[in-house]
C-alpha positions as YAML, in Angstrom:
chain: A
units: angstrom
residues:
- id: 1
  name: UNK
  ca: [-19.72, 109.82, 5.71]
- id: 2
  name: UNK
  ca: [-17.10, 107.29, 5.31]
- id: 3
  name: UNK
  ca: [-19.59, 105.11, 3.41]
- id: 4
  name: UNK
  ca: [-21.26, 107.62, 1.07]
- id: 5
  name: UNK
  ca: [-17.17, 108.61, 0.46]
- id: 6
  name: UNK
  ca: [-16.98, 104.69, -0.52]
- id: 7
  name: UNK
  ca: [-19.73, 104.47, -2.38]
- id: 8
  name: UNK
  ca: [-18.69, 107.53, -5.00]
- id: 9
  name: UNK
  ca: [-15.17, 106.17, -6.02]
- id: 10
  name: UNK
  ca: [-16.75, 102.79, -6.24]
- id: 11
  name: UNK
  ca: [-19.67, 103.96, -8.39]
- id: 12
  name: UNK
  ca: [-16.92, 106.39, -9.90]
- id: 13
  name: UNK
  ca: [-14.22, 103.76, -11.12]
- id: 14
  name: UNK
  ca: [-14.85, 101.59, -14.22]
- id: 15
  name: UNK
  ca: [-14.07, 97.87, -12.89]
- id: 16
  name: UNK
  ca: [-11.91, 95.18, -14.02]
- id: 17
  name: UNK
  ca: [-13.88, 92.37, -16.86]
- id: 18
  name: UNK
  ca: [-12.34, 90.60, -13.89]
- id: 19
  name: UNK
  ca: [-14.39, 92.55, -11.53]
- id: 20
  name: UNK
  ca: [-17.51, 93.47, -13.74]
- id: 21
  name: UNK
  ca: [-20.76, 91.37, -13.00]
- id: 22
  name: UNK
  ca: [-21.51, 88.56, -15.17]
- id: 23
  name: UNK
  ca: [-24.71, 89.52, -16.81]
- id: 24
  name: UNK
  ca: [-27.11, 87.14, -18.82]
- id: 25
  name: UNK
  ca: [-27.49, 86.00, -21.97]
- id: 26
  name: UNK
  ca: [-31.32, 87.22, -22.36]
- id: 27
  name: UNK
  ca: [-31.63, 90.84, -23.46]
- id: 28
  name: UNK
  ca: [-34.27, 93.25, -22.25]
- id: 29
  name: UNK
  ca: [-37.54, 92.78, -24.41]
- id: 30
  name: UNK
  ca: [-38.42, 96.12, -25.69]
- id: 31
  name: UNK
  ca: [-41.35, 97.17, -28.30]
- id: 32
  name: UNK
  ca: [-38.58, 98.37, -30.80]
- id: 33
  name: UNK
  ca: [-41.19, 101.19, -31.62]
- id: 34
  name: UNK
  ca: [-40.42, 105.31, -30.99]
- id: 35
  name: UNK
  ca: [-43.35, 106.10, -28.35]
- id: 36
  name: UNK
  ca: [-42.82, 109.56, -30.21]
- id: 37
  name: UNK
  ca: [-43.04, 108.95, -34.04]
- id: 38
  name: UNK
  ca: [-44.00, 105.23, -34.71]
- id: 39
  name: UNK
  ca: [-40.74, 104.57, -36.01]
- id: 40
  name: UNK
  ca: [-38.76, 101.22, -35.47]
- id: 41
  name: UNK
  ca: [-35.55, 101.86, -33.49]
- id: 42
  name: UNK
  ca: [-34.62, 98.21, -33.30]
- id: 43
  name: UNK
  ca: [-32.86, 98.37, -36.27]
- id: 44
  name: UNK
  ca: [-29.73, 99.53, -38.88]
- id: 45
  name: UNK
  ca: [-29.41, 102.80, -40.81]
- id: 46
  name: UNK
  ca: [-30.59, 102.50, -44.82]
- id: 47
  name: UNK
  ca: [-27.53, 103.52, -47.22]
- id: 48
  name: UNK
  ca: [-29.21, 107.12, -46.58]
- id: 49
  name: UNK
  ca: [-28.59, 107.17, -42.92]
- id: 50
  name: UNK
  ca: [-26.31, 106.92, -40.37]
- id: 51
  name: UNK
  ca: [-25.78, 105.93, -36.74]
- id: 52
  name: UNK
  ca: [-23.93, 107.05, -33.63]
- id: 53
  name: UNK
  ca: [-23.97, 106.38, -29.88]
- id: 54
  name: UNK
  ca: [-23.65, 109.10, -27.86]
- id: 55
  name: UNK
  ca: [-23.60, 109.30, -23.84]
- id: 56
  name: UNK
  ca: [-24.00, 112.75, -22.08]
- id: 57
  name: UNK
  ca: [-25.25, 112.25, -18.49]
- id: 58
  name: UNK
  ca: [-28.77, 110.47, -18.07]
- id: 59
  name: UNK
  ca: [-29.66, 109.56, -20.78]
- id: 60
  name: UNK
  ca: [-33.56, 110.72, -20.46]
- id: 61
  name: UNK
  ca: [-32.83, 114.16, -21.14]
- id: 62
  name: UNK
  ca: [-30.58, 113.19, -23.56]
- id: 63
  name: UNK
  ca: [-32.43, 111.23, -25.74]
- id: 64
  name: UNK
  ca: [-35.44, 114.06, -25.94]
- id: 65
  name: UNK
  ca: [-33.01, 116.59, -27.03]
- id: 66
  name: UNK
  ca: [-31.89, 114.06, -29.63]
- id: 67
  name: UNK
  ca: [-35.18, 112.98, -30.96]
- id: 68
  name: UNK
  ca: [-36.34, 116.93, -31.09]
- id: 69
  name: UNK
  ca: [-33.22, 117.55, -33.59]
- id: 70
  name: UNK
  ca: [-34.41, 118.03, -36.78]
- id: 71
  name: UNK
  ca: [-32.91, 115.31, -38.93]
- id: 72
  name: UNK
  ca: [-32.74, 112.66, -36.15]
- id: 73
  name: UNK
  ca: [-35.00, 109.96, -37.44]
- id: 74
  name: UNK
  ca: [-35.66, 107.55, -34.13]
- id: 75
  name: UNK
  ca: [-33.53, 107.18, -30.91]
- id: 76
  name: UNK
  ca: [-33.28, 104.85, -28.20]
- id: 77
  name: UNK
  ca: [-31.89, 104.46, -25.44]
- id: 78
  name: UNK
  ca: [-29.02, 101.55, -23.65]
- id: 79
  name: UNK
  ca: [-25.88, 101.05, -22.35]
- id: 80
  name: UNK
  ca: [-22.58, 100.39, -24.08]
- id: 81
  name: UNK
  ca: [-18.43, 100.54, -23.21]
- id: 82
  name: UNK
  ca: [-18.83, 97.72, -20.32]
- id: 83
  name: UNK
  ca: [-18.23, 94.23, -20.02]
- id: 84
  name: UNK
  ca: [-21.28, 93.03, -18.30]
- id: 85
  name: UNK
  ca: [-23.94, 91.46, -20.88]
- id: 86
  name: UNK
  ca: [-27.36, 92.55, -21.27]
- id: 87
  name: UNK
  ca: [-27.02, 94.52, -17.83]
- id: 88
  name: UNK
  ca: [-30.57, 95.84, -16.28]
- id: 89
  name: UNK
  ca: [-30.13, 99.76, -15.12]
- id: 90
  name: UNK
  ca: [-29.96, 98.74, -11.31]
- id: 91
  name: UNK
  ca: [-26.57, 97.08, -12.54]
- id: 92
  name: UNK
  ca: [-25.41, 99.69, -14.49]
- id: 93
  name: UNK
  ca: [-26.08, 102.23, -11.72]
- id: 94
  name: UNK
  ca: [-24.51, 100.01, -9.20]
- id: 95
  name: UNK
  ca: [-20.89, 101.23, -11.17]
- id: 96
  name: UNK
  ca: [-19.84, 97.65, -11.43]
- id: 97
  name: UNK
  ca: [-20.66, 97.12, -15.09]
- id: 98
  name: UNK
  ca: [-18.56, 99.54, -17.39]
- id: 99
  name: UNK
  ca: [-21.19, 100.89, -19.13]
- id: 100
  name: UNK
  ca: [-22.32, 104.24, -20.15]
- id: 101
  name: UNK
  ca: [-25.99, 105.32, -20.00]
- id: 102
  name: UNK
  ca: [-26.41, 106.41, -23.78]
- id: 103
  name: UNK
  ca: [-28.64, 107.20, -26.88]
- id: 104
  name: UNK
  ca: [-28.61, 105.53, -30.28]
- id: 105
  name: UNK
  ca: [-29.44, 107.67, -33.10]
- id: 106
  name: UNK
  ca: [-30.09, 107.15, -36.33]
- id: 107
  name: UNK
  ca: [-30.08, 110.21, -39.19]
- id: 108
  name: UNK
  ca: [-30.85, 111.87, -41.73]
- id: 109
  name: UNK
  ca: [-27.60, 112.51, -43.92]
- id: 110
  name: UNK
  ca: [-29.22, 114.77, -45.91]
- id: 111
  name: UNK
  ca: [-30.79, 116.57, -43.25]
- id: 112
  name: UNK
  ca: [-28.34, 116.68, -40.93]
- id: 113
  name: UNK
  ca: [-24.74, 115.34, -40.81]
- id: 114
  name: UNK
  ca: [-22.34, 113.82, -37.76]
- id: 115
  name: UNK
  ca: [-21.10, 116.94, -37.28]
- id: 116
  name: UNK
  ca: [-23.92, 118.54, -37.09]
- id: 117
  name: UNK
  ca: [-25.37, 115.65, -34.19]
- id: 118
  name: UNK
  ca: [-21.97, 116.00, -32.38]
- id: 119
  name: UNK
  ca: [-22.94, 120.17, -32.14]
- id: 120
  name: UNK
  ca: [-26.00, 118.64, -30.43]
- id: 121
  name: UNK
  ca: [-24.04, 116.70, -28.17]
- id: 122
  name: UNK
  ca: [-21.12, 118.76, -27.05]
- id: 123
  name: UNK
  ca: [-23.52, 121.59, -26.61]
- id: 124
  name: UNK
  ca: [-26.03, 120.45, -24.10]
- id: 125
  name: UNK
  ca: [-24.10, 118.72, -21.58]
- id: 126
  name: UNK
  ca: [-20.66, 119.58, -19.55]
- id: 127
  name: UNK
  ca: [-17.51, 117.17, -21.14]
- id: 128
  name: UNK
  ca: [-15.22, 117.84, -18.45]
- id: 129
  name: UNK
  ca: [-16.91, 116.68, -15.88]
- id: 130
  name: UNK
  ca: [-15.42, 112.87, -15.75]
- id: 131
  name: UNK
  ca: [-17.23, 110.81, -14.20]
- id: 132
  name: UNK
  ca: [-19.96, 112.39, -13.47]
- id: 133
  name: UNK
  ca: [-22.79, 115.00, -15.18]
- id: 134
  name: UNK
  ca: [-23.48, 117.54, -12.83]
- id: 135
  name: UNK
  ca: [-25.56, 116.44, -9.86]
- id: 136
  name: UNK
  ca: [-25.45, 112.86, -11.21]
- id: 137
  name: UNK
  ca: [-22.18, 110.88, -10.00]
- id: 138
  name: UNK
  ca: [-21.10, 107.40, -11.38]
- id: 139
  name: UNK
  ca: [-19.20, 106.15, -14.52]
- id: 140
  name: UNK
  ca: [-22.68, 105.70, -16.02]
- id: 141
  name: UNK
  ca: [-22.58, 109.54, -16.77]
- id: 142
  name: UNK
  ca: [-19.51, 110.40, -18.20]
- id: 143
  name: UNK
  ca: [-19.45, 111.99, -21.33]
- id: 144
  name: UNK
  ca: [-19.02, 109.25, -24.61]
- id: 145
  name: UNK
  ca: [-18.75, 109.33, -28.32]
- id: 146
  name: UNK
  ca: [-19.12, 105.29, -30.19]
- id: 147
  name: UNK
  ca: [-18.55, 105.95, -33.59]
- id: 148
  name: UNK
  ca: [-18.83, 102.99, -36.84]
- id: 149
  name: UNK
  ca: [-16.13, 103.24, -39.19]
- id: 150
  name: UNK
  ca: [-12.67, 105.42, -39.39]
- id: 151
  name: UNK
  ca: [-14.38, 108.11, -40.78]
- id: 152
  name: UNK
  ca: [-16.68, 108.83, -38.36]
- id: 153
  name: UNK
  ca: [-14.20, 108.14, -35.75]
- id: 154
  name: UNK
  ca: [-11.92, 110.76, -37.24]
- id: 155
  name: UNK
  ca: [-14.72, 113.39, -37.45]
- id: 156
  name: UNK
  ca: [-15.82, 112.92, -33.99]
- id: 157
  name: UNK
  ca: [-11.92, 113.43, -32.48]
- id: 158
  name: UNK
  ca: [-11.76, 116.52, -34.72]
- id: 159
  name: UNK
  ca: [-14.93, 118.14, -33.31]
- id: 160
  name: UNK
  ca: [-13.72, 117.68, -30.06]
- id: 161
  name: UNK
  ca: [-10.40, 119.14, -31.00]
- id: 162
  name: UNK
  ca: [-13.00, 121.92, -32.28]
- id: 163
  name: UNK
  ca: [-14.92, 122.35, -29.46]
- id: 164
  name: UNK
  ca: [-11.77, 121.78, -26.45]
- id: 165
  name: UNK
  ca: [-10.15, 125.50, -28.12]
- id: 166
  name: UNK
  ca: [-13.49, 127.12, -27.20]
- id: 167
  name: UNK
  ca: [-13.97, 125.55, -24.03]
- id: 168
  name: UNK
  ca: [-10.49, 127.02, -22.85]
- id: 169
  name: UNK
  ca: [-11.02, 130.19, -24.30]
- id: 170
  name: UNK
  ca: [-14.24, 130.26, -22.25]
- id: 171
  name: UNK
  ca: [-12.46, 129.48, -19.39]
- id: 172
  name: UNK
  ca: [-13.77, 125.73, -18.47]
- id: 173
  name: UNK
  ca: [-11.19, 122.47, -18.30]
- id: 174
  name: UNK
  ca: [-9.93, 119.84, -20.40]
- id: 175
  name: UNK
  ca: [-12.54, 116.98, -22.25]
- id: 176
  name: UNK
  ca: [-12.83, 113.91, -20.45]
- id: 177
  name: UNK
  ca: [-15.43, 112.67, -23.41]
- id: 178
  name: UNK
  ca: [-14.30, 108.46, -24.58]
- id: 179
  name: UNK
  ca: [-14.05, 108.59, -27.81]
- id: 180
  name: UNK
  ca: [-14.60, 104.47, -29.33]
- id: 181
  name: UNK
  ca: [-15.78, 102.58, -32.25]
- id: 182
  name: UNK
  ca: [-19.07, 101.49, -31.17]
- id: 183
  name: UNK
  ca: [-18.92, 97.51, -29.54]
- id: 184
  name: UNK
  ca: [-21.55, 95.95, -28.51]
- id: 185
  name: UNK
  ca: [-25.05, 98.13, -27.57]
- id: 186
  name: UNK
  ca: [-27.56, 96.63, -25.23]
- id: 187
  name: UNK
  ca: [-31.34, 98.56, -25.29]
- id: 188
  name: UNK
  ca: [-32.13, 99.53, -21.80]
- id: 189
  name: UNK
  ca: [-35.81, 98.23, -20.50]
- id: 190
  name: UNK
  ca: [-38.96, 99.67, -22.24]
- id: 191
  name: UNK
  ca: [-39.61, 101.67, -19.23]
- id: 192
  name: UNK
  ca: [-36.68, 104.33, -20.15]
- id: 193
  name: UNK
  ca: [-37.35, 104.50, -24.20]
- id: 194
  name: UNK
  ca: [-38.65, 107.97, -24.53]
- id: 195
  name: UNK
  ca: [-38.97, 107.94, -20.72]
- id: 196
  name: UNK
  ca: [-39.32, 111.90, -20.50]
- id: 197
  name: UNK
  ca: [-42.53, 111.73, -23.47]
- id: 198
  name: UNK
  ca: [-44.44, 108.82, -21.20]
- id: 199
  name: UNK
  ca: [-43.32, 111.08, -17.97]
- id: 200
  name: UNK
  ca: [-43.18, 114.89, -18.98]
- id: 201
  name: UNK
  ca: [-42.20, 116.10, -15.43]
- id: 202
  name: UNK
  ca: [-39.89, 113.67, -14.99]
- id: 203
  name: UNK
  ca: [-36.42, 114.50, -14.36]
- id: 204
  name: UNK
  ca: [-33.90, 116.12, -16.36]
- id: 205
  name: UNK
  ca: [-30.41, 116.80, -15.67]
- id: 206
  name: UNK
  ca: [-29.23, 117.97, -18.89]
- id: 207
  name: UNK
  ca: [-27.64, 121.29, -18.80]
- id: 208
  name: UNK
  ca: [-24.96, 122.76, -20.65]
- id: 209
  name: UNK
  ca: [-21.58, 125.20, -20.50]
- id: 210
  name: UNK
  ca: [-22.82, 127.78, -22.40]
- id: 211
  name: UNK
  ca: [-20.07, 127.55, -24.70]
- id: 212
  name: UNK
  ca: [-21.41, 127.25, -28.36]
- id: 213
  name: UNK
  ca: [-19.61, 124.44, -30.72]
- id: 214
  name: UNK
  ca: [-17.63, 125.98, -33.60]
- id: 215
  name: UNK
  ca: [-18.71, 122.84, -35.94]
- id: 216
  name: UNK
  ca: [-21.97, 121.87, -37.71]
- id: 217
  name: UNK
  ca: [-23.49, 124.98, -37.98]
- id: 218
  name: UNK
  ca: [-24.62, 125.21, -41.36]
- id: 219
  name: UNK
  ca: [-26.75, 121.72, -40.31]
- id: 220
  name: UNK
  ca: [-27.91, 122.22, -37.17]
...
């Protein structure tokens, strides 16, 4: 018991760039193309589109509820907010990278704006929940916004100013979500891009509080 008790904080606690594993300097090769929709993911929003990084528990589940939004153009899937470089998921899971499982999506601004994404994402998972998302424990699931640019930055601390007044009216805690400018993103292997489309019973842990998100509406 003592182990397993060891093994949660360490998985739990975001190390050191001291203590974080060294990495490699040879990324994951992935196809760059959506096994949904054809589209290329490997690459940067048009002057009609923007981007965010979002992390919300595994992110399998979370990337099909992404791609399924209508305005959401292509997704993938990576890790970001660590120190380790191009880490493989059996390093991220170990807890001793920093990173955050997450999606990448790219938009539609004239479908659908941030706010309208970040309904999506405060929505379907639990942001109180630290370092962990639900069953799944480890600083690889804690809740995560990586915005580019002040102004998204300041739209995505206002929605969760938005969203924390429902949340305690509802009766649930305070939001633990990380709220950065987006660093460095690393794709995570081919293997978990659209994982839940190329393995329809596989799992999914997303699951939300119930509580619906005051912003967005009118795009979502």
């Amino acid at each position: 018991m003592t182990n397993k008790i060891e093994d949660i904080l360490r998985k739990s606690t975001i190390p050191t760039d001291k203590d974080a594993l060294p990495g490699r300097d040879t990324p994951s090769k992935v196809s760059g193309i959506h096994a949904v929709n054809n589209e290329p993911f490997d690459r940067k929003p048009n002057n009609k589109e923007s981007e965010v990084i979002l992390g919300m528990g595994c992110f399998w589940g979370a990337e099909r509820k992404l791609w399924n939004t209508k305005g959401v153009l292509v997704t993938s899937v990576g890790y970001t907010g660590g120190y380790t470089k191009n880490p493989t998921y059996e390093e991220v899971c170990s807890g001793q990278t920093g990173h955050s499982e997450v999606v990448q999506v790219i938009f539609d601004t004239s479908i659908i704006t941030l706010e309208g994404v970040l309904n999506v994402f405060w929505e379907n998972h639990d942001p109180t929940q630290g370092m962990k998302q639900g069953n799944d424990i480890g600083s690889q699931y804690r809740s995560v916004i990586y915005t580019k640019g002040e102004q998204d930055f300041a739209i995505a601390k206002a929605s969760q100013a938005a969203y924390q007044k429902e949340l305690l009216a509802a009766g649930h805690g305070m939001i633990t979500t990380e709220i950065e400018p987006l660093d460095t993103y690393y794709f995570a292997e081919e293997y978990h891009q659209q994982y839940l489309h190329k393995n329809p019973n596989g799992y999914c842990g997303l699951n939300g509080t119930g509580v619906s998100c005051p912003i967005g509406l009118s795009s979502h």
